[in-house]
C-alpha positions as CSV (number, residue, x, y, z in Angstrom):
1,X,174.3,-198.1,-96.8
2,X,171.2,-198.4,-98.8
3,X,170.2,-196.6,-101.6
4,X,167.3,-195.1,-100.4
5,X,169.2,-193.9,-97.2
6,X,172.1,-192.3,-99.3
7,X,169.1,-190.2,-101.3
8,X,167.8,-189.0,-98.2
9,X,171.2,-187.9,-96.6
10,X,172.6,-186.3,-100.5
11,X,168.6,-184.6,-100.1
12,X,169.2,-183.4,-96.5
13,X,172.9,-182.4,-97.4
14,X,171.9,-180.9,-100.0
15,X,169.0,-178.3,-99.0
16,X,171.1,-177.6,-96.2
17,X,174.0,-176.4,-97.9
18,X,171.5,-173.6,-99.3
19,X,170.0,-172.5,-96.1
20,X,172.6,-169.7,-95.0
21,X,172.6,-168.6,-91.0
22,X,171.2,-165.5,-91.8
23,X,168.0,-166.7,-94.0
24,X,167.3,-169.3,-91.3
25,X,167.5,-166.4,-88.4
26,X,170.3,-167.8,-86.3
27,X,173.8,-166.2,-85.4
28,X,176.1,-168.1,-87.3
29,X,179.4,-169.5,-85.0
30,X,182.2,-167.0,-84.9
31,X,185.1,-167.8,-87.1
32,X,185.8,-168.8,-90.5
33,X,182.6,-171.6,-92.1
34,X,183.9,-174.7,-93.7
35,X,180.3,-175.2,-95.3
36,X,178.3,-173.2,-97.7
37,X,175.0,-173.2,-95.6
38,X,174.0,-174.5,-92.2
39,X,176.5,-176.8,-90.2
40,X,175.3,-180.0,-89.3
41,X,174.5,-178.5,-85.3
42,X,172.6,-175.8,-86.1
43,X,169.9,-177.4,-88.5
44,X,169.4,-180.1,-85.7
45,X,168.8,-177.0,-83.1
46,X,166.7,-175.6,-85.5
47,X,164.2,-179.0,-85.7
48,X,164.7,-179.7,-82.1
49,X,166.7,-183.1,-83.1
50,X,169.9,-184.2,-81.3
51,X,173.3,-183.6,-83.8
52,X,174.2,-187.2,-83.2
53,X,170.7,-188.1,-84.3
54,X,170.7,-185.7,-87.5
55,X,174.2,-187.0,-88.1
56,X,173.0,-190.5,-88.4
57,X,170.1,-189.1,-90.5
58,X,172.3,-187.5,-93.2
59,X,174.7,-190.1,-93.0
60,X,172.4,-192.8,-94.2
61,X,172.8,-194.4,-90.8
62,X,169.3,-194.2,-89.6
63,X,166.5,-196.4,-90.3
64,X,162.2,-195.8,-89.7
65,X,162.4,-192.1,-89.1
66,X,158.9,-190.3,-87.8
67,X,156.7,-188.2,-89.7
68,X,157.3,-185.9,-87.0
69,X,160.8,-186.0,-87.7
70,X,160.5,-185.1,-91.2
71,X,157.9,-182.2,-90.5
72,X,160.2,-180.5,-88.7
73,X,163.3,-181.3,-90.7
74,X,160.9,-179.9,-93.4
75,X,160.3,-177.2,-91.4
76,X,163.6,-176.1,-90.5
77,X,165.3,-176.5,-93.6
78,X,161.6,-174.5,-95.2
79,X,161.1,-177.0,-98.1
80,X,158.0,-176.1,-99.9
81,X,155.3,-178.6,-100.3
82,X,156.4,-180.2,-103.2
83,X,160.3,-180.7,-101.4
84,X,158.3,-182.3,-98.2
85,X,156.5,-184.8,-100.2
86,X,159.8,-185.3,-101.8
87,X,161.5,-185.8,-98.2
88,X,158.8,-188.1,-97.1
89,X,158.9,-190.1,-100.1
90,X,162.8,-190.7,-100.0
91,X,162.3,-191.6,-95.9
92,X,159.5,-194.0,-96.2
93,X,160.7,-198.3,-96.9
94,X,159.4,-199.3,-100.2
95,X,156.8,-201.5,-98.4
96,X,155.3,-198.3,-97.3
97,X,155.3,-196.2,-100.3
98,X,153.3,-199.0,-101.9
99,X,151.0,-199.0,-99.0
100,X,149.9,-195.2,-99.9
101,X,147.3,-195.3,-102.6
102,X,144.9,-192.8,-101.9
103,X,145.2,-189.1,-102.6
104,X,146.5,-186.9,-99.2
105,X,143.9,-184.4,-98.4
106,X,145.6,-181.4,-99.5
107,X,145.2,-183.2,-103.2
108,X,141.5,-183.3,-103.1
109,X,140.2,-182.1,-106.3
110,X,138.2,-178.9,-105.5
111,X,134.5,-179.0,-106.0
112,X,134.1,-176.5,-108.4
113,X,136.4,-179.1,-110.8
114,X,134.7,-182.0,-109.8
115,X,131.7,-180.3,-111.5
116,X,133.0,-178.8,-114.3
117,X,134.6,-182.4,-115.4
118,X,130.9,-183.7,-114.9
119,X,129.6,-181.4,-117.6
120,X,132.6,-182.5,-120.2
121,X,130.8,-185.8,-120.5
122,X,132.1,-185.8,-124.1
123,X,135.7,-185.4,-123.4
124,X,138.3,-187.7,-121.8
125,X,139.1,-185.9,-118.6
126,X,141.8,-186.9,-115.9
127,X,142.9,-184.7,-113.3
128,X,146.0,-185.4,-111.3
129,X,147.8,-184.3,-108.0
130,X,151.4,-183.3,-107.8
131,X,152.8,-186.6,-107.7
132,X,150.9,-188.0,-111.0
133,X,148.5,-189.6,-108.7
134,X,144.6,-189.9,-110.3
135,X,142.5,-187.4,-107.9
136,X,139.4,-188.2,-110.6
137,X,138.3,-189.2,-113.9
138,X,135.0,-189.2,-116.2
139,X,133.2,-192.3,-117.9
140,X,134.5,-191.3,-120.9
141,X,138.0,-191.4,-119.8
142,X,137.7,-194.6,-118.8
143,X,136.2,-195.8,-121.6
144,X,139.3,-194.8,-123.8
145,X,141.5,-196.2,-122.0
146,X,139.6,-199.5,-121.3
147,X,140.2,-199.7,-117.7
148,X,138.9,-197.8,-114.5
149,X,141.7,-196.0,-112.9
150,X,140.7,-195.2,-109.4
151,X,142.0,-192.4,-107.2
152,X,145.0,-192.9,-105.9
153,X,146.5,-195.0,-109.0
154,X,149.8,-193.8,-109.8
155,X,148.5,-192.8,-113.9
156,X,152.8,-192.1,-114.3
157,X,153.8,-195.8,-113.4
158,X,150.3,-196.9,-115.7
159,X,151.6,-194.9,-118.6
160,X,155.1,-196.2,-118.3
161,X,154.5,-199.5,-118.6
162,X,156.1,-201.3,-121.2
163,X,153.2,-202.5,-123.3
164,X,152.1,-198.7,-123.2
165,X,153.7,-195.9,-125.6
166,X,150.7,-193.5,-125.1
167,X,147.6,-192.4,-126.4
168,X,147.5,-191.4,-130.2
169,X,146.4,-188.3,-131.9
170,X,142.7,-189.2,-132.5
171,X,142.5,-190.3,-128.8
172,X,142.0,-194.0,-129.4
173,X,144.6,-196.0,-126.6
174,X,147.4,-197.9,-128.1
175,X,148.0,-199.0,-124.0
176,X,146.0,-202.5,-123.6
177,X,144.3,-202.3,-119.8
């Protein structure tokens, strides 16, 4: 099984297990449970998936799943927004999650920001979405830093590199572009 597939099913297995019967509003089965939260049937009644199908899922078994699957897997097992990126993220091949550069629309920088940054022309500043992902930066920013980062640009994976071990104290970049 692949990696990424056995992350997604230990993710799905695991937010399950914390979902009890009664927080997700259904009658639990009569008799004694064998598992802490949901069982595998009643989260796939609850997202309108087939149990073999969710089976497969959590079992690492199941390859290109929708993003309608995941909404409602999201959905039923009431991840917050930061758990449903997470979901997607673990779901999507590595040729896709490359693919997604720009900024989702919920991580548009609001306006009133966008124009307070513009009048701190004489600081660096970078603002960032929840994933680390550049939503916007000023001149100056750039300047330090000696290359443009455009929205979208992962500024976690740019500061990781190897050649980079951060900016110093005085702001000056140690990080060559």
């Amino acid at each position: 099984m692949p990696r990424d597939r056995a992350a997604l099913g230990a993710f799905l297995r695991s937010r399950r297990d914390r979902l009890t019967p009664s927080q997700a509003s259904i009658r639990p089965f009569p008799g004694a449970r064998r598992v802490p939260g949901l069982r595998r049937e009643e989260l796939a009644v609850l997202a309108g998936l087939s149990s073999d199908y969710y089976s497969r899922l959590e079992q690492g078994r199941q390859a290109n799943i929708s993003a309608e699957v995941l909404d409602a897997l999201a959905r039923a097992l009431r991840l917050d927004e930061v758990e449903h990126a997470h979901l997607r993220d673990l779901a999507a091949p590595a040729q896709r999650r490359r693919a997604v550069a720009g900024p989702s629309t919920a991580q548009r920088p609001d306006a009133g920001l966008l124009r307070l940054m513009r009048t701190l022309d004489h600081v660096p500043v970078l603002l960032l979405g929840h994933r680390g992902e550049v939503l916007a930066r000023n001149a100056l920013l750039v300047e330090v830093l000696g290359r443009p980062l455009e929205p979208g640009t992962s500024f976690v994976r740019y500061r990781n590199r190897p050649q980079c071990s951060g900016l110093q104290a005085g702001g000056e970049a140690d990080c060559p572009a």
